[in-house]
VOBALUM-74470 format. One record per atom (N, C-alpha, C, O): x, y, z. Coordinates in pm, whole numbers, plus 50000, padded with zeros to 5 digits. Layout:
REM VOBALUM-74470
XYZ
...
***
This chain:
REM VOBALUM-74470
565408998545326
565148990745447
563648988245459
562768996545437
563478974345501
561748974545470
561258976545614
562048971045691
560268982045674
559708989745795
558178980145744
557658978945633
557838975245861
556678965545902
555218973045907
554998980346003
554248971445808
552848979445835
552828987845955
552998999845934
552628983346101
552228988046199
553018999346213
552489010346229
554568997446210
555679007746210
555429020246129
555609031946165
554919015145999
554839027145895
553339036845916
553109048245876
552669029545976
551519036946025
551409048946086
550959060146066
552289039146213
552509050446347
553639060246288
553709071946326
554429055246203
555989072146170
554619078946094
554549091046112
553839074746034
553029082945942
552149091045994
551599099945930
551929088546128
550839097246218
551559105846296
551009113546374
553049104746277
553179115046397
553459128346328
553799130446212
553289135046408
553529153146380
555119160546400
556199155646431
554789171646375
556379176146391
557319174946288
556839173746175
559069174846302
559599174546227
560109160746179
560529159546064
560069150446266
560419137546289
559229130846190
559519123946092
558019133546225
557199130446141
557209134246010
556959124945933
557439147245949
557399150745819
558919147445716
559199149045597
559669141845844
560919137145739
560399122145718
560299119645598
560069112145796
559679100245822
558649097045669
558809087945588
557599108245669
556859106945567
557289109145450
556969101645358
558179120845428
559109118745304
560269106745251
560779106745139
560559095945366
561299090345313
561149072745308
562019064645275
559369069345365
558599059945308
558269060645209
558069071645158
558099050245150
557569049945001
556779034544985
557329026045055
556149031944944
555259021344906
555769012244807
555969015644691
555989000944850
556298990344667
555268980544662
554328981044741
555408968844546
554608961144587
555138950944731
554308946444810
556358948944744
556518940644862
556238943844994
556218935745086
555978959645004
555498965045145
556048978045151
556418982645042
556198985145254
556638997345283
558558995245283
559368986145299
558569006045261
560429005245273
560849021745314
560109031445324
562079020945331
562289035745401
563529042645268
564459036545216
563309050145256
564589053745117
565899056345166
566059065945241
566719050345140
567979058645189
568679071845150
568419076045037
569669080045237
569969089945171
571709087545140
572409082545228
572249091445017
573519088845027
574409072545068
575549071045113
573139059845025
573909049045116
573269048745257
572839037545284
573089058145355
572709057645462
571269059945520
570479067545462
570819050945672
569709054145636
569189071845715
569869079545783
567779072945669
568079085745661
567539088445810
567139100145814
567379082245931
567229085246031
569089083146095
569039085246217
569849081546074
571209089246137
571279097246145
571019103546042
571669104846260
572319117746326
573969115646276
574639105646251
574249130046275
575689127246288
576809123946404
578019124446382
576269120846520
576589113346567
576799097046618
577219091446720
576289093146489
575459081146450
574649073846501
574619061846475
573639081146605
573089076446682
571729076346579
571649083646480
570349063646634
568859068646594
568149078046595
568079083046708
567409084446499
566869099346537
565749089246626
565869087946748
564459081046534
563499077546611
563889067446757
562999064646838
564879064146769
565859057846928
565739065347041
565359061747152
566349084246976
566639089847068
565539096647077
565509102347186
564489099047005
563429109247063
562739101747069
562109105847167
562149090647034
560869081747087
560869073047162
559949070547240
562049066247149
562779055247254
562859041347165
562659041647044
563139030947225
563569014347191
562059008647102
562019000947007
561069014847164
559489007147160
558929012447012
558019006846950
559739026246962
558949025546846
559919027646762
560159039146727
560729015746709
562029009146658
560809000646563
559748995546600
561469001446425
560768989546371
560858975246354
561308970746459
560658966546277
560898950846340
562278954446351
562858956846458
563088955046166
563998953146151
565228955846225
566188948146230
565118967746285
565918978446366
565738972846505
566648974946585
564878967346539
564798960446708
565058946446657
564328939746730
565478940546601
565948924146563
567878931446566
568758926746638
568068942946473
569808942846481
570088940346637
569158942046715
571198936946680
572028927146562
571738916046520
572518912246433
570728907246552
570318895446551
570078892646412
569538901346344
570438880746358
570368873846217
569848862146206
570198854246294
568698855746083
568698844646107
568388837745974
567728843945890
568658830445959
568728821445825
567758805145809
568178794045841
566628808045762
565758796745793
565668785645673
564928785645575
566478777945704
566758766145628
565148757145612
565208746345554
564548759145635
562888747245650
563098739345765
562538745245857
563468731945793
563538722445882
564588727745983
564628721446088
565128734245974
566298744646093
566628757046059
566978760145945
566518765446161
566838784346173
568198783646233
568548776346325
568778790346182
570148795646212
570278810446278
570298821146218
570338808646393
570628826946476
572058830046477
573008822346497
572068841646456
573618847746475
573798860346507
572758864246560
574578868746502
574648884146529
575448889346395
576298882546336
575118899946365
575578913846263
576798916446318
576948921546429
578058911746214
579078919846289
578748937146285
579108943946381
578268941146209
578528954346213
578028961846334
578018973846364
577668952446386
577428960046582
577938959446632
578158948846690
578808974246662
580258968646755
580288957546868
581218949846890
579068958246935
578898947247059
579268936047024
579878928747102
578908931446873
578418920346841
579518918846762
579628908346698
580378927646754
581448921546689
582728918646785
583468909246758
582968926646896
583398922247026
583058908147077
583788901047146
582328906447051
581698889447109
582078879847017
582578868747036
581658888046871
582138872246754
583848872946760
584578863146747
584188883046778
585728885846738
586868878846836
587978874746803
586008878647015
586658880047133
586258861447158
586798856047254
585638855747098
585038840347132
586368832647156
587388836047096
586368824047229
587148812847171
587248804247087
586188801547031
588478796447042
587958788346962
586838780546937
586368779146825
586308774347057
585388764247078
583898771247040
582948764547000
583878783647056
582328790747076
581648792346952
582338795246854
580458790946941
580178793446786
579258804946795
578768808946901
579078808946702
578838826446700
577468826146608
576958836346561
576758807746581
575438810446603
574778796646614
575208785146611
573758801346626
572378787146703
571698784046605
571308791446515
571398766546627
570588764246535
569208760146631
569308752546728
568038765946592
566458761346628
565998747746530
566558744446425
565238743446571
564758735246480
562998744746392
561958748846445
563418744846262
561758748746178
560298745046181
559788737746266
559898748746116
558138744746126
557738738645972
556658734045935
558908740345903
558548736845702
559628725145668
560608720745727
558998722245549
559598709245484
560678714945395
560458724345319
562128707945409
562708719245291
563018717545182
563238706545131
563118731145114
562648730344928
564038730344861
564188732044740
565218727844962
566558725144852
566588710544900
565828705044980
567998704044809
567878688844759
568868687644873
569868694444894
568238674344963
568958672845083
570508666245085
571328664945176
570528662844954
572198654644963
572768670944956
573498673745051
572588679944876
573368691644916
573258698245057
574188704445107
572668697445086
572888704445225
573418693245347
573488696145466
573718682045299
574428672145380
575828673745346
576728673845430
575988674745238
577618677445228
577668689945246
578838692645217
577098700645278
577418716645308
577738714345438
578738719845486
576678703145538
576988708145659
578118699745695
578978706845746
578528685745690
579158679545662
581128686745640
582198684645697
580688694545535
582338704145453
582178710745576
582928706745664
581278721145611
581278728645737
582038727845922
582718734945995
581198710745926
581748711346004
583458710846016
584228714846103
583638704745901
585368700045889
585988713745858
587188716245877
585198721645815
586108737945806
586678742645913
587778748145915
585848740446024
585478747346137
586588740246204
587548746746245
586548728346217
587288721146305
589238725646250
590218726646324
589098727546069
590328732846043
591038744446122
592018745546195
590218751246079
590188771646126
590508769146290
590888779146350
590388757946361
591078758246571
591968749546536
592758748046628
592298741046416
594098737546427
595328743546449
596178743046360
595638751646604
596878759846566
597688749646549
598778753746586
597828736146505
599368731246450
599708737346332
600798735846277
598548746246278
598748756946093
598698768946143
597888770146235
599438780746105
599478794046112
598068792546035
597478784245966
597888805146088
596118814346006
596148811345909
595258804245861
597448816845823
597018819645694
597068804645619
596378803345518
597818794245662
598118782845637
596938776245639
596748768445545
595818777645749
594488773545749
593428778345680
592258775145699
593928788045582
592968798345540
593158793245366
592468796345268
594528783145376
595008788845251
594488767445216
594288763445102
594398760045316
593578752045291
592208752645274
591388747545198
592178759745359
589978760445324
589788763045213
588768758945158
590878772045132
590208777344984
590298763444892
589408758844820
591668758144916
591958744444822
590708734944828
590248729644727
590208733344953
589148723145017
588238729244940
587678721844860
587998737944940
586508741544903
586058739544738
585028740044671
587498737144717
587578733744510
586608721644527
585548721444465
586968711944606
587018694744644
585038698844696
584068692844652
585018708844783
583568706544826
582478707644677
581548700044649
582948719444600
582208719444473
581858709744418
580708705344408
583158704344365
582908691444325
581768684344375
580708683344314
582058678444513
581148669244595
579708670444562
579018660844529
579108686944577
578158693144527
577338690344385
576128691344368
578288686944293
578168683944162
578268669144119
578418665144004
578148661444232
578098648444262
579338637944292
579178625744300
580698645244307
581588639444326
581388632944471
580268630844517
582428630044532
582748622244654
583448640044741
583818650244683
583388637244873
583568649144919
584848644944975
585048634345033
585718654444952
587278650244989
587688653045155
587528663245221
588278639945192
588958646645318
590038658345299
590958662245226
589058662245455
589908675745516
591128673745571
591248673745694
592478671545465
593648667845529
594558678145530
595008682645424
594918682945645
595158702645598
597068699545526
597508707145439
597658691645562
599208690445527
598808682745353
599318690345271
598218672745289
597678677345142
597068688245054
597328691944940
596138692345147
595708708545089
597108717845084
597358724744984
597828717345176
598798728445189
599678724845094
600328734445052
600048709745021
601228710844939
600588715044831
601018724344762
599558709144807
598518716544643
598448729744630
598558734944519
598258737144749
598208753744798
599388758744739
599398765944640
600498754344810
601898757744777
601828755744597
602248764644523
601468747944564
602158744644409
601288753844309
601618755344191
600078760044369
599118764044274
599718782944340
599658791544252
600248788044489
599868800444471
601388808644383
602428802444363
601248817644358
601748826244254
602208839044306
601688841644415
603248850444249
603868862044350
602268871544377
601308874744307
602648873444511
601528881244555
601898895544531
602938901844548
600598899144481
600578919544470
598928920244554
597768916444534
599818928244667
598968933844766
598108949144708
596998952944746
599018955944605
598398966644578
597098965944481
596228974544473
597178953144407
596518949444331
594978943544428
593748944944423
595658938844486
594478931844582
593828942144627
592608940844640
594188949644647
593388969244774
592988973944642
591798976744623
593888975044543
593018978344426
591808978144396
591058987644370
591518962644401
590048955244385
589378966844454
589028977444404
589238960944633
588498967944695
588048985444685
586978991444695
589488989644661
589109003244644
587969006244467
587559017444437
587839000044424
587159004344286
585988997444372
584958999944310
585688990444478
584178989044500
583339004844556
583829016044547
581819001044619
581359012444636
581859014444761
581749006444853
582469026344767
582569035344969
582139039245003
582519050945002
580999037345070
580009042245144
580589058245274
579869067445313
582119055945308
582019067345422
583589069545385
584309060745337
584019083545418
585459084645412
586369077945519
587509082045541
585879068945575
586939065945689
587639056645623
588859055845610
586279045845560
586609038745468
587539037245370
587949026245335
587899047445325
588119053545171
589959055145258
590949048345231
589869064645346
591129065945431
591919051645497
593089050545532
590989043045500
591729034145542
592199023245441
593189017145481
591799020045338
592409017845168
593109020745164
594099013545152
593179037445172
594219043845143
595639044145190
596719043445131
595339045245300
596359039745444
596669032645485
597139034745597
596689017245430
596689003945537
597949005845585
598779012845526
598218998345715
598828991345800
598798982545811
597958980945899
599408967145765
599538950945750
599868951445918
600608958945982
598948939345964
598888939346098
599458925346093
599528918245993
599978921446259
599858902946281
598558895546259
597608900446320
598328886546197
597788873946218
597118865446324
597078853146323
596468875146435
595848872346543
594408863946493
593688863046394
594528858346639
593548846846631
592038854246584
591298849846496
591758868046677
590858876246608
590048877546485
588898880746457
591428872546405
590968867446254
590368856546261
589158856946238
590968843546295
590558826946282
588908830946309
588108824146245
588338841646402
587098842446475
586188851246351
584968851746341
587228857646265
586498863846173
586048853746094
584888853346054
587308841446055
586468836445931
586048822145976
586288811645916
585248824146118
584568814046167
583388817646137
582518810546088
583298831146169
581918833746191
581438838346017
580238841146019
582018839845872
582128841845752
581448823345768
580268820545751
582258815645793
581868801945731
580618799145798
579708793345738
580478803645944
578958799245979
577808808845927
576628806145947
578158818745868
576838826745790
576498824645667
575408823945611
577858823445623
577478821245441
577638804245382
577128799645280
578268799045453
578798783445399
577488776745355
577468773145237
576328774345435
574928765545408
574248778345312
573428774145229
574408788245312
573818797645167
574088791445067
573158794244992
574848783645007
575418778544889
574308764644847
574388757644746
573418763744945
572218754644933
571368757344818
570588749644762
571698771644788
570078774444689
571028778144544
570378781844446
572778776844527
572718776644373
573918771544423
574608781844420
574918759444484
575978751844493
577168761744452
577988755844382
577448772644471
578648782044452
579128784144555
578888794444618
580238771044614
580518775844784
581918782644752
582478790444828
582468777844609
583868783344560
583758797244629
584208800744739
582958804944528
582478818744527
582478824944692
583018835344729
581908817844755
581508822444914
582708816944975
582828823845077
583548809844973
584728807845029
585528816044982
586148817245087
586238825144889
586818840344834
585978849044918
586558856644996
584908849044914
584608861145005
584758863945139
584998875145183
584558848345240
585338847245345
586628851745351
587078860245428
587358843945244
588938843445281
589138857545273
589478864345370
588888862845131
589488880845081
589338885545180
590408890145220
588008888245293
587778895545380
588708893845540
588878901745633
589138880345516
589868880945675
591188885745605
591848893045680
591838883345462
592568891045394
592998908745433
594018914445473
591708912845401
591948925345396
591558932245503
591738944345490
590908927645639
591188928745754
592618931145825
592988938045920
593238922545739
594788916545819
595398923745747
596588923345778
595158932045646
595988940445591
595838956145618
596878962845613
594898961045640
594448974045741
595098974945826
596068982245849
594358963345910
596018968346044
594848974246137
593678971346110
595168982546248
594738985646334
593898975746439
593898963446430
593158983646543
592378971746560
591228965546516
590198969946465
591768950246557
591298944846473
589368942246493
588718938646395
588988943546571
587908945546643
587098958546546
586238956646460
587288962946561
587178979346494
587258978246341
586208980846283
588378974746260
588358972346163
588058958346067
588388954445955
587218953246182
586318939246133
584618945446102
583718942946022
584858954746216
583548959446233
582968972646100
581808974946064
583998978046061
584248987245967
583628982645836
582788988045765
584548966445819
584368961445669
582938955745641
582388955745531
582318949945785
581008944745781
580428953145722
579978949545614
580178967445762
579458979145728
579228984245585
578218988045525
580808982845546
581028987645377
580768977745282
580258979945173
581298960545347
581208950745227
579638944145288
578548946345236
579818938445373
578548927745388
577608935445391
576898930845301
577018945145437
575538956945434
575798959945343
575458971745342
576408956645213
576278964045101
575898953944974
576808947344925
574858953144934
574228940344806
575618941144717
576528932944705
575408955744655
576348956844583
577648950544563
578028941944483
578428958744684
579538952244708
579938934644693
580878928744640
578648929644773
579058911444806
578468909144644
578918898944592
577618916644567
577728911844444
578968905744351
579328895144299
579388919644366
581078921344320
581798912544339
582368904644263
581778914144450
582828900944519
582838886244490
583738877844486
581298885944469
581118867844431
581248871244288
582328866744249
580528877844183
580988878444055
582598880944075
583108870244041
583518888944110
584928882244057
585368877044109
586588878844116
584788867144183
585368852444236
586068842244133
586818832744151
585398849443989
584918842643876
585678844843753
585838838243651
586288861243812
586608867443697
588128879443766
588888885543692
588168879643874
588958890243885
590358888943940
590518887844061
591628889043838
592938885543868
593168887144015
594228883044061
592198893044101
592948896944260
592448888344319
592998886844428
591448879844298
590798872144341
590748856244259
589728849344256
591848853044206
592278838944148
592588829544256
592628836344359
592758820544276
592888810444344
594508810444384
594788807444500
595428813144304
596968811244274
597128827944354
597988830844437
596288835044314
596928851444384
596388847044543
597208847344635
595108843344566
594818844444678
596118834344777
596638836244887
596218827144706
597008813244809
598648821944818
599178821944929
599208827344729
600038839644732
600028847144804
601178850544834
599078853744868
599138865744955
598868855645082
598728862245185
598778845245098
598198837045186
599618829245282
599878827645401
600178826345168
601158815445207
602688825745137
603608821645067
602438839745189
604068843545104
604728847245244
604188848545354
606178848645203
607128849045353
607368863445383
607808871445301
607068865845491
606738878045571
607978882145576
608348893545550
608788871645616
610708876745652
611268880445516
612318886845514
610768877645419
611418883845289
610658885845187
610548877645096
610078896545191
608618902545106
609058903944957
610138908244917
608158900044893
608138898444748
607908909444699
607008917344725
609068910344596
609068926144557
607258936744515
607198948844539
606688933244487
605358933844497
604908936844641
604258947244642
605008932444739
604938935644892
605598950844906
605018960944945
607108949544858
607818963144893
607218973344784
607398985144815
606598971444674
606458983644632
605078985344686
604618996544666
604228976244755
603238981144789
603448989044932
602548995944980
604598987444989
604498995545109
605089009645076
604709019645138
605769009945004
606229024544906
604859033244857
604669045144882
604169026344799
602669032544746
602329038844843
602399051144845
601709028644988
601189031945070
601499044845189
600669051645249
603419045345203
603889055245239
603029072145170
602319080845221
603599069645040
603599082544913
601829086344911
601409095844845
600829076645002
599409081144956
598689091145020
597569094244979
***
């Protein structure tokens, strides 16, 4: 975590025990000061997961980074994008609890000229908005809207690569959807995730344990707020394929946990998105990993709940026996 000159000064002057852990776990690079983590975590958590420097010094000697959570922002040159960290429960109560209509972030206008090529970021924002407007069609179940965005997003690549950008017609996407997805294996899919890194056992327990929940709108809000963080990222190397799997998998495997959903939105932020690693993974086997094909995803997407594919039943057998 990188900690701001002034910040690293003052942890460096203080005395006591707060101070002599503080000093052991700065370290100097060339990009600036950074704080080391311990185990994945950083090393000012209590086990109650509260701030050590929060609770004994107070709000004021928080460093940038840590007094900006939850706040996010993404500075395009010519426009900043604000948003919130799901992984703050507050802030995931708010992105989770929105209505359709609400968007879960702001755009400012910049102070710089910008250094990606503007026909791409016209069709990013362009695909964007038409995502968005998909994801509040309830005339499509969730997954039905989920299972177009991925088809669409083949069509946005393209566009990217100089094609023509395809209309967003969700009843064409859905028959292409239908013809391309394939029998879904859910165990295979948790598979994936479980061989990523687990940062905490709750984590690890809840892999282990899922509960396939309903299809609440909760979700549609999850992968609203997935398309408004990552969708215009695809500006600086045109891989929106890649970032559309990571959206989708994740309101995926949200909806397959189970519990609430609030809670276990807030969970995955923590393990997958705060984790480089992890979203590495994820966009590399966008590319490469049978659980994450286009035909499996639209499978687990678009399969019939009233009569589960034998793959479904042995995954709820697994999940019993774990």
């Amino acid at each position: 975590m990188e900690v701001d000159d002034a910040s690293a000064a003052y942890y460096r002057s203080l005395s006591g025990s707060l101070g002599d852990l503080l000093r052991s776990v700065l370290q100097d690079t060339p990009e600036g000061v950074v704080m080391r983590q311990t185990d994945r975590r950083c090393p000012m958590w209590r086990r109650d997961g509260l701030c050590r420097i929060h609770a004994e010094l107070g709000a004021g000697a928080l460093c940038q980074v840590c007094r900006d959570f939850p706040r996010i922002s993404h500075d395009y040159g010519n426009f900043v994008e604000l948003g919130l960290e799901l992984s703050c429960p507050e802030a995931a109560r708010l992105i989770l609890s929105a209505s359709p209509e609400a968007m879960t972030c702001q755009e400012i206008s910049g102070g710089s000229a910008p250094e990606y090529d503007l026909h791409t970021m016209a069709v990013l924002r362009e695909s964007r908005a038409a995502v968005l407007a998909l994801l509040q069609d309830t005339h499509y179940s969730l997954p039905e809207r989920l299972a177009a965005m991925l088809v669409y997003s083949s069509g946005v690549e393209g566009a990217l690569c100089g094609g023509a950008l395809p209309a967003c017609q969700p009843e064409a996407l859905l028959t292409s959807g239908k013809k391309l997805a394939s029998p879904p294996d859910v165990s295979g899919f948790l598979d994936f995730y479980r061989r990523l890194e687990i940062l905490t056992p709750q984590w690890r327990s809840r892999l282990a344990q899922p509960v396939p929940g309903a299809w609440f709108e909760e979700i549609a809000a999850l992968a609203r707020y997935g398309v408004q963080r990552y969708w215009l990222q695809a500006v600086s190397d045109g891989e929106i394929w890649a970032r559309v799997k990571f959206i989708i998998s994740g309101a995926l495997l949200v909806n397959l946990l189970g519990g609430d959903t609030v809670s276990t939105a807030q969970l995955y932020s923590k393990e997958i998105e705060n984790d480089p690693e992890n979203v590495a993974a994820i966009l590399d086997g966008a590319y490469s990993a049978p659980a994450l094909t286009d035909s499996h995803l639209l499978g687990l997407l678009l399969r019939d709940d009233d009569v589960p594919s034998s793959a479904f039943k042995n995954f709820k057998k697994i999940s019993k026996s774990t």
